[in-house]
C-alpha positions in Angstrom: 0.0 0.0 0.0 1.5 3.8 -1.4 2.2 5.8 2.0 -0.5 8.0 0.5 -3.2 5.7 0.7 -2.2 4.6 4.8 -2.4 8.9 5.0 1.1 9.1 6.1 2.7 12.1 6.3 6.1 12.0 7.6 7.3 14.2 10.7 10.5 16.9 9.6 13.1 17.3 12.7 11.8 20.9 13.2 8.6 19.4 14.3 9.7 16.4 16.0 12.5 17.7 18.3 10.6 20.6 20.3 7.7 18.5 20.4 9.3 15.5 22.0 11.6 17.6 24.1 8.5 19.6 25.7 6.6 16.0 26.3 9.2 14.8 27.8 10.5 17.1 30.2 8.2 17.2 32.8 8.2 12.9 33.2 12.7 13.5 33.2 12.8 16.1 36.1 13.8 14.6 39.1 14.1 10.8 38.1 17.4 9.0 38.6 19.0 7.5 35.5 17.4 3.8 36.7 13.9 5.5 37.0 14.0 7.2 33.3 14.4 3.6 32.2 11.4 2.6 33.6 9.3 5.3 31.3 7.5 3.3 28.4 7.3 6.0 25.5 4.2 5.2 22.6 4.9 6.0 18.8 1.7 4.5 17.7 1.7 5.4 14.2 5.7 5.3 13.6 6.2 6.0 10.2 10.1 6.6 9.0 10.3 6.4 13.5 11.4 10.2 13.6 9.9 10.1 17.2 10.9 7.2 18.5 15.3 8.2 17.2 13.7 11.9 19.3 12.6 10.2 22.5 16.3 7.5 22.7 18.0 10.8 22.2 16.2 13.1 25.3 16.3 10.3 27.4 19.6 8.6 26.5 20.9 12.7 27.1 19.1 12.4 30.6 19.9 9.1 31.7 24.1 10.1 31.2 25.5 6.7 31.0 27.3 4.7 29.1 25.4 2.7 27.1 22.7 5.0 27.4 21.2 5.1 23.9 20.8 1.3 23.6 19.1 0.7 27.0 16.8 3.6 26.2 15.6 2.5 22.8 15.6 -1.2 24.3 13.4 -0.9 27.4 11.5 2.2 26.5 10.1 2.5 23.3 7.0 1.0 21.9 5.2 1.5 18.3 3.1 0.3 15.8 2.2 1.1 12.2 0.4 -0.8 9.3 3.1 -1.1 6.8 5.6 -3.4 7.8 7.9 -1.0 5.6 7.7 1.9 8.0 7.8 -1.0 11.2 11.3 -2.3 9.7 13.0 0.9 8.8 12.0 2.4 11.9 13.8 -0.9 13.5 17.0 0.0 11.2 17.1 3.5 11.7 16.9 3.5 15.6 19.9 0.4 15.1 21.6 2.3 13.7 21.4 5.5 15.7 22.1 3.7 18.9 24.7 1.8 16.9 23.8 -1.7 18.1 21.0 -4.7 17.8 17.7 -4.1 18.8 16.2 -7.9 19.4 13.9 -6.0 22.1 11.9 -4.0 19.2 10.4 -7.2 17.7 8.2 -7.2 19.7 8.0 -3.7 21.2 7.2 -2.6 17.6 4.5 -4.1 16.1 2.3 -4.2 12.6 -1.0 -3.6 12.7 -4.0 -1.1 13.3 -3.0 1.2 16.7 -6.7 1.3 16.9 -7.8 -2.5 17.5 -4.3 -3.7 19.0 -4.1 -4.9 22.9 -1.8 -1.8 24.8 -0.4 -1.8 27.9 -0.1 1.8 29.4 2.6 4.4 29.4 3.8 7.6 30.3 3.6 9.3 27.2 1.9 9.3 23.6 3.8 11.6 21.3 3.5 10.8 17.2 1.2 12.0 14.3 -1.4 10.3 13.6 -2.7 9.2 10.1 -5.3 11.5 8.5 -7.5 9.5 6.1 -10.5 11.3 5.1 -13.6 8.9 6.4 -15.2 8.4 2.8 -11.5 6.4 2.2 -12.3 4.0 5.7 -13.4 0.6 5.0 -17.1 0.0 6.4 -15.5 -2.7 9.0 -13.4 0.0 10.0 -16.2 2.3 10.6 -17.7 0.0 12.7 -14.9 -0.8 15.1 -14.6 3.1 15.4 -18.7 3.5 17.0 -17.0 2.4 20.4 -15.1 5.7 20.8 -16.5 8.6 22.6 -15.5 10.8 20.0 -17.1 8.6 17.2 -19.0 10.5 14.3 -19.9 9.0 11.0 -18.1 11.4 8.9 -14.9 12.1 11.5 -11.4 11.8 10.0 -9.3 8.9 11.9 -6.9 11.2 13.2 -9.9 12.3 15.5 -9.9 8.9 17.0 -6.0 8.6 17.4 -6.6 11.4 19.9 -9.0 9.7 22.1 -6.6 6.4 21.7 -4.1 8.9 23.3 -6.0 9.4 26.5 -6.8 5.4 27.1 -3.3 4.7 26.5 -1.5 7.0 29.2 -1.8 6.2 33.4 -3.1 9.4 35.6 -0.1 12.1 34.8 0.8 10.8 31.4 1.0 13.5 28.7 0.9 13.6 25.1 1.8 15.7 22.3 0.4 14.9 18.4 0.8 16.4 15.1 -3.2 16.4 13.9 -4.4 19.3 11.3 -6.5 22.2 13.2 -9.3 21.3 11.5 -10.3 19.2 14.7 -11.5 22.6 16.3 -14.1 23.9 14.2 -14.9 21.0 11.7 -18.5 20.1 12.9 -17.9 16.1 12.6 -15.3 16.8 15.5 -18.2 18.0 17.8 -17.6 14.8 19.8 -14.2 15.0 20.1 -14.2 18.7 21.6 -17.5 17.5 23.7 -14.4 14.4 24.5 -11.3 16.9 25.4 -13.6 18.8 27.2 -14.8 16.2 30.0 -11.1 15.1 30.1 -9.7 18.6 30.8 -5.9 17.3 29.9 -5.0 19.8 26.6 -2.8 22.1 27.9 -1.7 23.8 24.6 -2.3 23.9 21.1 0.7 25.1 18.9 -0.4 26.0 15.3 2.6 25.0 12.7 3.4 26.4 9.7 1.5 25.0 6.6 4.7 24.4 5.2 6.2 22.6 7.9 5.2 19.0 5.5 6.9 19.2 2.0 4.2 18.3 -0.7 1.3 18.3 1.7 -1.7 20.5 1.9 -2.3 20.9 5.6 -3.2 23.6 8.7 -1.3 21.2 11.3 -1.3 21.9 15.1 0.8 20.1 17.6 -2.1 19.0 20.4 -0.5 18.6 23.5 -1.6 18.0 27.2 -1.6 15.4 30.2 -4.0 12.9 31.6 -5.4 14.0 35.2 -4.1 17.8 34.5 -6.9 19.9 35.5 -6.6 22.1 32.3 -8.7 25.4 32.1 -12.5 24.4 31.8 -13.4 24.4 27.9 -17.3 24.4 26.0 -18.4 21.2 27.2 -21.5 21.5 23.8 -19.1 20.8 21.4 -18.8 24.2 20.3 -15.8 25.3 18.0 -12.4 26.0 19.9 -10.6 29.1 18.7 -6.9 30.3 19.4 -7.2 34.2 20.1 -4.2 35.9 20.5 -3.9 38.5 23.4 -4.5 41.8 21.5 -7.3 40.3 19.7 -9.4 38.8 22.3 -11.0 41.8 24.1 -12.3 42.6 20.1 -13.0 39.7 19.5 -15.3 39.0 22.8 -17.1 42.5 21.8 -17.8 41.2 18.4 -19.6 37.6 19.6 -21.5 39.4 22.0 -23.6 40.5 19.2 -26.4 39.1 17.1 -25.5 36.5 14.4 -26.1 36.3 10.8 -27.9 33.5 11.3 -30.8 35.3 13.4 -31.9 36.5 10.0 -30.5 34.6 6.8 -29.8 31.1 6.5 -26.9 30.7 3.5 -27.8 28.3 0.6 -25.4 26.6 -1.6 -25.9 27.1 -5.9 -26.4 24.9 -8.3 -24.4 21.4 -8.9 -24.8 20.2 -12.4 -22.8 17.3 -12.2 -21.7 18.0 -15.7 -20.5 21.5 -16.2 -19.4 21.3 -20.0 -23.1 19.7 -21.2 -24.7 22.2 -18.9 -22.9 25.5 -18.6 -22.5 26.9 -22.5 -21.2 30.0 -24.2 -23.2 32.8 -25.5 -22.7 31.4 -29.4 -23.9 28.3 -28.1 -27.4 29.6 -26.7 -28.0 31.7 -30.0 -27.5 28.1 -31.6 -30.8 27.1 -29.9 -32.9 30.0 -29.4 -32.4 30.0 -33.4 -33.5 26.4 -33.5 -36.2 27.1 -30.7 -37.2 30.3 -29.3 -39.1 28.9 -26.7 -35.9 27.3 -24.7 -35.4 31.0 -24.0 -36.7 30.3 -20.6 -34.6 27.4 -19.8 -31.5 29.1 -20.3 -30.1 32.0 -17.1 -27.1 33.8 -16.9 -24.8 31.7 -14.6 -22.1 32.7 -11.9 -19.1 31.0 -10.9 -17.4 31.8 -7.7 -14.4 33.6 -9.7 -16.8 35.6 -11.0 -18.3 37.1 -7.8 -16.7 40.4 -7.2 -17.1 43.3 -5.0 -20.3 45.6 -5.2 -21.4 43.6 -8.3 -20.8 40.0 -10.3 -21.0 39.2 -14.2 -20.5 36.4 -16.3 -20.8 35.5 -20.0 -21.7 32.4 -19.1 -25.0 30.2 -19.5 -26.7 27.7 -17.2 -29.4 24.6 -18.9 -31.8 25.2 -16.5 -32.9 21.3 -16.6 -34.6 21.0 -13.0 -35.9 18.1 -12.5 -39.3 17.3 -13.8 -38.5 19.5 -16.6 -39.6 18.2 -20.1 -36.2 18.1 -22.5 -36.8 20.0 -25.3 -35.6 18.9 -28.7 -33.1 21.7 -29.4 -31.6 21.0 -26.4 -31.5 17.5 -26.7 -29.8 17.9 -29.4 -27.2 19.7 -27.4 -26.6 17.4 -24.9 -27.1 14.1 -26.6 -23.3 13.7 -27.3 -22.3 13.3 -23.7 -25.3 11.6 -22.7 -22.6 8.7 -21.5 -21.1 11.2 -19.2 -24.3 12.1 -17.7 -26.0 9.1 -17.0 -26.7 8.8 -13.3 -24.3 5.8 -11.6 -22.2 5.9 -15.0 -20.8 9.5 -15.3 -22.3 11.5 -12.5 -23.1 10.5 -9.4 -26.4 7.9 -8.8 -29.8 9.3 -8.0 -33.2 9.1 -9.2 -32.9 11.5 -12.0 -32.8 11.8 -15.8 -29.5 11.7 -17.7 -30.5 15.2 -19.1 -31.4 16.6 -15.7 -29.1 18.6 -13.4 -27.8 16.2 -10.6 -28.9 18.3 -8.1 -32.3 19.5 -7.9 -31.8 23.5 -8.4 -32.9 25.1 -4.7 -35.9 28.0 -4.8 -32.7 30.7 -4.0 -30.3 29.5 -6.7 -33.4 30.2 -9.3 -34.9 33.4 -8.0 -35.1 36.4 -9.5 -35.7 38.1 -6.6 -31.7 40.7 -5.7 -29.8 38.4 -3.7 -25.8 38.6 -2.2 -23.4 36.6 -3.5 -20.3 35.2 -1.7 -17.7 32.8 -2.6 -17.2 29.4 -0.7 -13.5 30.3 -1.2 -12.5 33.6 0.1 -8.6 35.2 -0.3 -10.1 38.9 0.4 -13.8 40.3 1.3 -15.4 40.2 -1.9 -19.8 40.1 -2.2 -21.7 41.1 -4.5 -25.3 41.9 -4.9 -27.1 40.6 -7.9 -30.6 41.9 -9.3 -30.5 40.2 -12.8 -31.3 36.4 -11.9 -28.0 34.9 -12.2 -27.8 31.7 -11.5 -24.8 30.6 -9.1 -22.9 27.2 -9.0 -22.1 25.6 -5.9 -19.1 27.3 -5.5 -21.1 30.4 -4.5 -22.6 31.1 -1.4 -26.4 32.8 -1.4 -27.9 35.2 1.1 -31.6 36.0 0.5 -31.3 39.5 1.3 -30.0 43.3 -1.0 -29.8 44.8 2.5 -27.2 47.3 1.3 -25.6 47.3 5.1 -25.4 43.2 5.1 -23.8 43.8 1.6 -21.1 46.7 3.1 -20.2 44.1 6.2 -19.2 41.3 4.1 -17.2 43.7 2.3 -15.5 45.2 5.0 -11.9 44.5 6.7 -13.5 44.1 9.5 -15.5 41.0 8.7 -12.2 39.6 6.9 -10.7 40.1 10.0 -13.3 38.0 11.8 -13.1 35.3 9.3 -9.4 34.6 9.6 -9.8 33.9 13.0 -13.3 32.0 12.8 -14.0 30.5 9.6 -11.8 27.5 8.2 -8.8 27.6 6.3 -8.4 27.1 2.9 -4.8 27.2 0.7 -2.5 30.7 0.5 -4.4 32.1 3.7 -7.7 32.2 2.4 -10.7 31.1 3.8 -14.1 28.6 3.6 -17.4 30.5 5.0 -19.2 27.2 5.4 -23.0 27.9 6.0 -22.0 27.0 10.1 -19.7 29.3 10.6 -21.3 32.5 8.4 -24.4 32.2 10.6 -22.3 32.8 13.9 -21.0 36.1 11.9 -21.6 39.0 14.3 -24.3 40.9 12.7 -25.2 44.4 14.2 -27.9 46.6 13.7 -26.8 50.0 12.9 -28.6 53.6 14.2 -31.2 54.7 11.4 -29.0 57.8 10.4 -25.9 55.7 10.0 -27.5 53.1 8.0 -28.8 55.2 5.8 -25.4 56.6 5.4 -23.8 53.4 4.7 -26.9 52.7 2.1 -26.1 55.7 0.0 -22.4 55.2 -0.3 -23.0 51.3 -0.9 -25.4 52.2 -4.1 -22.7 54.7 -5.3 -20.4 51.9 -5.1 -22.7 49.6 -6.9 -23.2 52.7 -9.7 -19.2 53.1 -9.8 -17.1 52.0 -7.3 -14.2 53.9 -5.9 -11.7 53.7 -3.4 -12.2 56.6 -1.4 -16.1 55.7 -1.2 -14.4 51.9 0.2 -12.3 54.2 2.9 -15.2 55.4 3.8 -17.5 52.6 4.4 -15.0 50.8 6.2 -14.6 53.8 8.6 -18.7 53.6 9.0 -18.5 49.8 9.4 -16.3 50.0 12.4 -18.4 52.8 13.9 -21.3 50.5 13.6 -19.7 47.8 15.6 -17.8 50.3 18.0 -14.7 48.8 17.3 -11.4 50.5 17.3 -9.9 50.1 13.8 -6.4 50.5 14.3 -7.1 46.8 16.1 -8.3 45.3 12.8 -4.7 44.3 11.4 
């Protein structure tokens, strides 16, 4: 099996070495060379064994003697991993560090699944964990998992290495782990949080850099905390965890104080076609069958991409098939999409359902359709960019909808200030940018301005939307942080 498919990712010195030296410290201080031998150390997903060639060299460095190294890696280390690969050069690599035979790790590291295996306990947990994405989990596997506290149907297995941590480790045991920050906000990890809360053992959680994994698309965080610690109380609903720094908490607490998005709007998804290149066509491409029938006009709509949401207003040159389900296929259009009827085929090319192979995969939602002005956000976001549309454009999925032209809604979502709020609340996405899942937009603080100073903002927000300029964006950003009585020099 490819180390991609077992969702390894292996662990850089820069990571391993601070991480291993802070778990370990507190379990070295005060214990006499014969004592430190007596610590049993878990790697239980080993990898390449980066850890486990860490942990020989702290303790063999704190135990002094000769022959340190060797005793270390022979009475104190334990692992597992799937791939009897990563299981054997882990073996070889910590023989050779300690520059002897290791008959002690054939046993002591073992192959299998960390999850299902029969552990004793130990003093610490300190690895990384694999992160397979659940849809790639193996139904058996799915069911072993409904045992764990922190169990959810669509949970990542790194979420239940975590847990595995805190049954491995005896009262005062402390781990540290290298999982992706997703784990505090993603809703599927509502048990886990619900988990670490009634546990009360995190005692820090040290954001990495993104780059810190060569080749790897990740927002890791090194989790670390001890069994029996008495950490500060946390959310015990499951409510997303959120790392504030000092100058930004005070704001911050001002800002969720407030009412939510949510209170008034609920945010709906556009359109998913399954097919983009049968159903979204050019302009040349609709004159070819309005001339061969006029009457389609009213199947075809304008349609929006998310790159083609900008700020104040969105366009496209683009056309949308508006073939809902239900919806008799014309011939003309027929026509159209008859040559890649194979790709469209429900359970062949798109995705099974009970639907026609000239039908949109999804059924098109009452917002997505309307004519009715409407904002327009994208499910991406590098900068504050809405628009507000009033010529019944049809978005794809990869645009968010709010039913609403509330020219003050439409000024916020524009604003620094709600960018602001969004790095620190919303998900990350690649380059710093961010994804306003429906969730987290409807816990957007959402205040509602004095009459004069929303009609203010309204004026300059349909100047901007007649022509848009820069000084008229100064300006509302200067009213947008008077609305929400916050001090802008804060907002960096």
């Amino acid at each position: 099996m490819a180390v991609a498919e077992l969702g390894v990712v292996y662990t850089p010195p820069a990571v391993t070495r601070p991480m291993v030296e802070r778990a370990l410290a507190p379990l070295i201080a005060g214990r006499s060379p014969d004592e430190l031998l007596e610590l049993r150390i878990c790697d239980f997903a080993i990898g390449e064994g980066a850890f486990l060639v860490e942990i020989v060299r702290v303790l063999a460095e704190a135990h002094g003697g000769r022959d340190a190294k060797r005793l270390v890696a022979a009475r104190c280390l334990f692992g597992a991993d799937l791939d009897p690969r990563s299981v054997a050069t882990a073996r070889g690599r910590l023989e050779a560090y300690v520059g002897a035979a290791l008959p002690e790790l054939a046993v002591r590291l073992q192959v299998g699944d960390a999850l299902q295996l029969a552990w004793p306990q130990f003093d610490a947990v300190i690895g990384n964990p694999p992160y397979i994405r659940q849809e790639k989990l193996a139904p058996a596997t799915k069911r072993a998992l409904r045992g764990f506290e922190s169990y959810d149907g669509v949970a990542d297995l790194y979420v239940y290495f975590i847990e595995l941590a805190h049954r491995l480790l005896r009262d005062g045991g402390r781990y540290a782990l290298v999982v992706p920050t997703k784990w505090m906000t993603a809703a599927y990890a509502r048990p886990l949080r619900r988990f670490l809360a009634r546990a009360r053992s995190v005692e820090a959680i040290d954001e990495l850099d993104p780059h810190a994994f060569a080749g790897v698309d990740a927002f890791p965080c090194v989790l670390a905390g001890t069994l029996g610690a008495a950490a500060p109380e946390r959310s015990g609903t499951g409510a997303p965890w959120h790392l504030d720094r000092s100058e930004d908490a005070a704001v911050m607490a001002q800002l969720e104080r407030l009412p939510k998005l949510g209170d008034r709007f609920t945010p709906t998804r556009g359109v998913v076609t399954g097919c983009n290149r049968a159903f979204v066509i050019d302009a040349g491409i609709r004159e070819r069958i309005l001339e061969d029938d006029p009457a389609c006009g009213s199947l075809i709509r304008p349609f929006l991409k998310g790159r083609d949401v900008r700020r104040w207003t969105a366009a496209s040159e683009r056309y949308l098939l508006m073939m809902d389900r239900g919806v008799a296929l014309p011939a003309a259009i027929g026509r159209h999409l008859a040559p890649l009827r194979r790709a469209l085929e429900p359970g062949t090319g798109r995705k099974p359902g009970g639907y026609q192979w000239y039908e949109l995969q999804d059924p098109i939602g009452a917002l997505a359709k309307a004519i009715t002005p409407r904002l327009f956000y994208q499910d991406i976001q590098s900068a504050p960019v809405c628009s507000l549309d009033a010529t019944g454009l049809v978005p794809d999925t990869t645009v968010w909808i709010l039913p609403t032209d509330d020219r003050f809604v439409l000024a916020v979502l524009n604003s620094q200030l709600y960018h602001w709020y969004a790095k620190r609340r919303f998900p990350p996405a690649l380059n710093g940018a961010v994804r306003p899942k429906r969730e987290y937009m409807q816990q957007l603080p959402l205040v509602e301005p004095a009459p004069e100073l929303r009609a203010r903002i309204t004026a300059l927000v349909d100047a901007q939307l007649a022509v848009p300029t820069l000084e008229r964006d100064g300006e509302l950003e200067a009213l947008i942080y008077r609305a929400y009585e916050v001090n802008g020099s804060l907002i960096t």
